[in-house]
N, C-alpha and C positions, 0 to 999 in steps of 0.2 A: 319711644318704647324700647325696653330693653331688648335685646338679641339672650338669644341661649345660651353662648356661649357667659356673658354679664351675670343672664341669673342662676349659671352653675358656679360662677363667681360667687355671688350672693350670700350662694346656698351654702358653701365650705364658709367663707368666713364668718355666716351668721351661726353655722352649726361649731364652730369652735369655740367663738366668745361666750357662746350662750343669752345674750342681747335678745333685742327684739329688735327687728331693722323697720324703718320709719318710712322706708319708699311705698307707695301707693302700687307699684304692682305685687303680683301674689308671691312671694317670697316664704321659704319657711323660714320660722323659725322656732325662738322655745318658751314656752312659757311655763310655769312651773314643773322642769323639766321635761316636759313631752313635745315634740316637734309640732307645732302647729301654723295658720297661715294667718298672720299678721292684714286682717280685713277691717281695721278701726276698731278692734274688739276691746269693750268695756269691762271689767273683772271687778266686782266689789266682794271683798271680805272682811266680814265681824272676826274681832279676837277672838269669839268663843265657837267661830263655826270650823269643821275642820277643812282640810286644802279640796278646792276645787280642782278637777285634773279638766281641760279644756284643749279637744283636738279638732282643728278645722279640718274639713277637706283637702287634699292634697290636687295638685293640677292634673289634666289628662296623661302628661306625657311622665310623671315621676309614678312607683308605686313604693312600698314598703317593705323591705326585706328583713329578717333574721327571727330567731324562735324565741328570745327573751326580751326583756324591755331596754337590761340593759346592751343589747345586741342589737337595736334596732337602729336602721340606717337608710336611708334614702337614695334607692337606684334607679336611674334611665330604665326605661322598659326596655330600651333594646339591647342594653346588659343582661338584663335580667333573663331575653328569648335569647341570646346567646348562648348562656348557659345550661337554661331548659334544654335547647338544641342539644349541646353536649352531651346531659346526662342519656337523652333518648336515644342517642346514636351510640351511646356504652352497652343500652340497654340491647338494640338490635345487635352490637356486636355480641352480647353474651348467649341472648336467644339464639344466633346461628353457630354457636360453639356447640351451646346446648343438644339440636337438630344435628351436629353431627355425631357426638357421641349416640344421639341413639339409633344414629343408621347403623353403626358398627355392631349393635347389638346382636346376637350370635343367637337364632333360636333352634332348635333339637327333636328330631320326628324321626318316629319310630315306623317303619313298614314291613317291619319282617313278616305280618300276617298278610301282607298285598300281592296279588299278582300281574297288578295291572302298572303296568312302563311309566301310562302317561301320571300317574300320582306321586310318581318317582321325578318325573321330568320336571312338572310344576310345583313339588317341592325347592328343587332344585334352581328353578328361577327366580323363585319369593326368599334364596339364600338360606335353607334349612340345610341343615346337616344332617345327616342320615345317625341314627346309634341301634344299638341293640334290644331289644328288648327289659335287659337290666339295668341298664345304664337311667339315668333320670332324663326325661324325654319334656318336650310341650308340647307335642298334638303324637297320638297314638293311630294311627291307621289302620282301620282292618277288613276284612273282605267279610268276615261271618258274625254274629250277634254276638252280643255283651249282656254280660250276666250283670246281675246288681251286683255281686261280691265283687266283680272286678272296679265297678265303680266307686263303692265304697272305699277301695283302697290309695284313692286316686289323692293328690296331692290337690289344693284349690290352685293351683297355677297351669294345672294341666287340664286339656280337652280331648277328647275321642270321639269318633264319627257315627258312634252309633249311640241313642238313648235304649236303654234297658227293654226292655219287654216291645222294640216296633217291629217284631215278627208278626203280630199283630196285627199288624196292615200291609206289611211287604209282602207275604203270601197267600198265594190265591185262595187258599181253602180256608185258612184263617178269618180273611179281608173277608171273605163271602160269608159267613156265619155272623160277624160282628155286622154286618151290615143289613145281616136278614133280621138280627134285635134289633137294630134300630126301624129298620120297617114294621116290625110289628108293634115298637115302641110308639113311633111317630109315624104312623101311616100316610095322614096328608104331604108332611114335609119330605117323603124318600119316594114318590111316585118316578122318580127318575130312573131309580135302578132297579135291571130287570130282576124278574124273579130267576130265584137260583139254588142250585143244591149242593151239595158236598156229596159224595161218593167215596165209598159206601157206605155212608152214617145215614143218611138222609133217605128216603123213601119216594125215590124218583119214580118208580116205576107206575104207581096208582096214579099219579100227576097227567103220563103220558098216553095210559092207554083211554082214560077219557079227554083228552085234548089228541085227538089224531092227524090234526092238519097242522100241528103248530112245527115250526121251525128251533131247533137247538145249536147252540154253539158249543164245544164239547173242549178243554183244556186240559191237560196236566196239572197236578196241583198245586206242584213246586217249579214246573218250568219256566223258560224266559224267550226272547228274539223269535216267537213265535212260532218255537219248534214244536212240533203232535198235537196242533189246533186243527179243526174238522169240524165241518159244518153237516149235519142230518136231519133228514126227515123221518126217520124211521131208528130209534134211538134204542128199538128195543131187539132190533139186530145188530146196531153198528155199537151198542154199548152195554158192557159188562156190568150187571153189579156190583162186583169185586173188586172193577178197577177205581183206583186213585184221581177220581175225575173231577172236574167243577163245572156242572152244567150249566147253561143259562137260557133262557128263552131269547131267541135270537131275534134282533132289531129287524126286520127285513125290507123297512122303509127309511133309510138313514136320510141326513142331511146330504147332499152332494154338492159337487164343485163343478162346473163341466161335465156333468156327468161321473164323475170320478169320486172315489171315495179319499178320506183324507183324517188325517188326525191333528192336533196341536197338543205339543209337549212343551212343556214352562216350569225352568230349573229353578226349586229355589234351595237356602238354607235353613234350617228348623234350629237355632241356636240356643232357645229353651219354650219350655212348656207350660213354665208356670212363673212367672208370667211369659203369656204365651207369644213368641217371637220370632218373626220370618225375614227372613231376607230373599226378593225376588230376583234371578238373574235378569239383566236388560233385554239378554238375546234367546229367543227361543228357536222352538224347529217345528217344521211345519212338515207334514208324512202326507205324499199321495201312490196312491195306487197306481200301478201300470197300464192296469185293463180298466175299461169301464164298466161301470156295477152291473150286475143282472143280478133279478130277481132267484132266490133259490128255489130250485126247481129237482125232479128227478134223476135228470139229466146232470147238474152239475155239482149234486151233492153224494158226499158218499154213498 
């Protein structure tokens, strides 16, 4: 039996003369010009039919290389992974050319409207540049709402932290009116949230003097961190009709922890609305009380 080394022998000198070689192993060769493998094969042609083109199979270890016919030529496979190899490792070199050019990239945020450090801080570690307000910016940051006109003027490559009209549900008196439509929209589906009023649009006062044992939780409209909240039983000395209030009928039998009362807060991003699109932070917070709960009473309510 021939050795590989023979039938790469073979293979050159049969592919130069153009012959057909007569040995009994699988050799190529050519038969009407196309490489084939010389297996006893029988070829009958009539003068009037036109050429038969006739390609055997090729061994395990040879495959076929080049893009034209007259290009084609017969390579070792492991030529062949040699070079595959090559081109991939070009490839991975140009993809981490690529990855660095676009670390380098320089992006631009605007906070002249912020007063908070830490959105200065963590721009600053994600490699933003700070600009001014006129300058051409790519994330806009601000502490107070956005008008539509401001949006509209906006470039598609740029983003800001607020969508148009979400006063809407950031403040209390607002959130509380859009939520009383939808209880009255959907009364089965909002049995969750308590009933509630706006002050002094709303007409709290008939609500309370026939409900006289009920408990209220009494807010600011616009405030926040839990400043001028006050718990009452008696809503129609501890509360003004005039004042800017958002009442609620007070939960007085919560979930507890230990005894303890407790909230969970869960940061996400709201990146668009239509379609609608959230991104959840991993990590939340979790708020306990100091004291443990008591009931509200006369005693420890305004």
């Amino acid at each position: 039996m021939a050795t590989t080394g023979q039938r790469q022998s073979r293979i050159s000198s049969s592919g130069s003369s153009g012959g057909v070689s007569s040995s009994e192993d699988d050799v190529p060769s050519t038969v009407l010009g196309k490489p084939t493998m010389n297996k006893a094969v029988e070829l009958s042609l009539k003068d009037t039919e036109d050429p038969i083109e006739f390609q055997a199979p090729l061994p395990d270890y040879y495959e076929e290389a080049g893009e034209s016919d007259d290009d084609r030529r017969i390579l070792p496979r492991a030529i062949q992974s040699s070079a595959s190899g090559t081109i991939e490792d070009e490839n991975d070199n140009r993809k981490q050319q690529l990855t660095k050019k676009k670390r380098k990239r320089v992006h631009y945020i605007c906070v002249s409207m912020c007063k908070y450090e830490c959105v200065r801080r963590a721009a600053k570690r994600l490699n933003f540049r700070e600009v001014a307000d006129e300058d051409d910016w790519n994330v806009y940051w601000t502490d107070t709402s956005v008008g539509i006109e401001r949006v509209a003027q906006m470039k598609k490559w740029q983003k800001i932290n607020h969508f148009p009209g979400m006063s809407e549900i950031c403040r209390k008196d607002s959130l509380t009116r859009n939520m009383s439509r939808m209880v009255k929209m959907f009364p089965k589906d909002y049995t969750f949230y308590p009933k509630a009023w706006c002050l002094p649009a709303d007409d709290f006062a008939k609500y309370y003097t026939e409900k006289k044992y009920k408990t209220y939780i009494s807010k600011p409209d616009v405030g926040c961190q839990g400043r001028g909240i006050f718990i009452t039983k008696n809503p129609g000395r501890d509360i003004k009709p005039t004042d800017n209030f958002v009442i609620q009928v007070y939960v007085n039998r919560p979930f507890l922890l230990d005894g303890f009362k407790f909230d969970l807060r869960v940061y996400v991003a709201v990146t668009s609305c239509d379609p609608f699109r959230i991104f959840v932070y991993k990590d939340g917070l979790a708020r306990f009380t100091t004291q443990q709960y008591e009931e509200p009473s006369n005693s420890n309510c305004v």
